[in-house]
N, C-alpha and C positions, 0 to 999 in steps of 0.2 A: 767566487764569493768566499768559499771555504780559506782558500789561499791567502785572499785578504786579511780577513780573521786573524787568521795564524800569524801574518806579517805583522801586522796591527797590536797583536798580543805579544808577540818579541819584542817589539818596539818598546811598549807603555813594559814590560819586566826591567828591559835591561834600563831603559830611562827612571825609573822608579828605583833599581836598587842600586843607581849609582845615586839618586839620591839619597836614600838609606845609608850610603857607605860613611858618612861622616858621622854617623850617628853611632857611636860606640855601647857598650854593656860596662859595668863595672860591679865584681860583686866582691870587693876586697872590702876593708878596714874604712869605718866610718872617718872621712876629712874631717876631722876637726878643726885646724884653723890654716889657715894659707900665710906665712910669714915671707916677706919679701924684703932683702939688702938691696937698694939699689945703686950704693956704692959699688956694690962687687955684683950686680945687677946679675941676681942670682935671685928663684923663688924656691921655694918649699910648700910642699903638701903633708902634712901633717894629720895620724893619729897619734892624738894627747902629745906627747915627746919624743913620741918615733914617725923619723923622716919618710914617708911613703916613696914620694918622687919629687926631683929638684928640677929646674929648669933655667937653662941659659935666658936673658929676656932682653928686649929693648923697652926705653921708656920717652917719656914723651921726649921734645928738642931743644927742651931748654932744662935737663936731667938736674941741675944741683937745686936746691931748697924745695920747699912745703908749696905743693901750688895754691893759688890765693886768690884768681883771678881769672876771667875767661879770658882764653889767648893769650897766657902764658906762656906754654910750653911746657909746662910744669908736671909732674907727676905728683901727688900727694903724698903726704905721708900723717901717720895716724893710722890710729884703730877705725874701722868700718866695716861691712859686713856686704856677703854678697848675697842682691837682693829681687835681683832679674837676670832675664837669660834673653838671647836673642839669636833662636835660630836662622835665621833670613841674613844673620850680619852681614853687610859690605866686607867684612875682614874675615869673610868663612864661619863662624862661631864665633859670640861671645859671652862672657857672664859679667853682668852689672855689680862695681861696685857703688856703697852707697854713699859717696861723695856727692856734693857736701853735705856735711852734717851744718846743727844748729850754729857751732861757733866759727863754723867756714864763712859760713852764712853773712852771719854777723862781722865776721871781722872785715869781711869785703864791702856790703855795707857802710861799714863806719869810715872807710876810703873811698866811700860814693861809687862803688863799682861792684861787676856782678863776678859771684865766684867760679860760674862756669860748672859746668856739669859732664854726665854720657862718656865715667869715665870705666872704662872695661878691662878686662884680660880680654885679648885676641889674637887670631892670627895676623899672616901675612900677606894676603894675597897678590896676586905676577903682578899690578896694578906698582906695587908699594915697593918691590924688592930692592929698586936702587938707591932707597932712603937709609943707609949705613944704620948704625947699629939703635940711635935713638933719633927715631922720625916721626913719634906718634902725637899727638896734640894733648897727651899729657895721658895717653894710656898704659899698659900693659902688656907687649906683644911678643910673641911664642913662634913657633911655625907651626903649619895648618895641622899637624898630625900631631902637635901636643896640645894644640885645643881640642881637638877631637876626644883626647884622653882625659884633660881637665875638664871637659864638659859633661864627660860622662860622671868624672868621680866628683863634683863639688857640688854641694844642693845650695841652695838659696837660705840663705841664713848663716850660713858658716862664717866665723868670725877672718878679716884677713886685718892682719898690722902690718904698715907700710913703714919700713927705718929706713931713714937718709944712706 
């Protein structure tokens, strides 16, 4: 019985802190805002005007213009803010941006269509990997060991502006 125990308690450690292992510590410089080019599809982490960390990225599959519309393909662009978090994601980690806003809203609307939402920074998961460099349905995608670090440093509110 003892034996068991101990087998049972190996088990639930090491399954436990491989769960743990995604979850990082961050005690640097407060993110301030998240700026993203995604012509030269390139992000920034940002305190105030000092560059913390940059990241290579993919964006959704249909990359050029402002998305407008659900099932687009479109990546956003605009000032927005990051407003959830989603440990459990399909894509390893992610953090909500707050797309759409009110005039996203509206101007899809006013084209009788819906603007479409559930748009994040995240990884990649082995699931995704043969989708070349923009394959996401209009998100923000990293590889799983730079969400792990974006997730640690970026809190929920931090302003992120999207340029073309």
């Amino acid at each position: 019985m003892r034996v068991l125990i101990a087998v049972l308690s190996c088990v639930m450690f090491l399954g436990l802190s491989g769960c743990a292992s995604k979850f990082k510590t961050y005690s640097g410089p407060e993110v301030t805002q998240i700026v993203v080019y995604k012509g030269a599809r390139k992000m920034h982490l940002l305190h105030h005007s000092e560059v913390l960390e940059s990241y290579d990225i993919g964006l959704g599959f249909a990359p050029n213009g402002h998305k407008q519309f659900e099932g687009d393909g479109r990546t956003p662009e605009g000032d927005y803010v990051i407003n959830r978090r989603n440990p459990n994601s399909e894509f390893h980690l992610s953090v909500g941006i707050s797309y759409p806003n009110q005039a996203d809203r509206e101007f899809a609307k006013s084209q009788g269509k819906k603007p479409g939402g559930d748009i994040f920074i995240h990884g990649r998961p082995k699931k995704y990997r043969k989708g070349g460099r923009d394959w996401t349905a209009g998100c923000i995608a990293v590889t799983n060991s730079e969400i792990e670090q974006i997730y640690a440093m970026v809190r929920d509110g931090t302003r992120i502006t999207i340029l073309p």
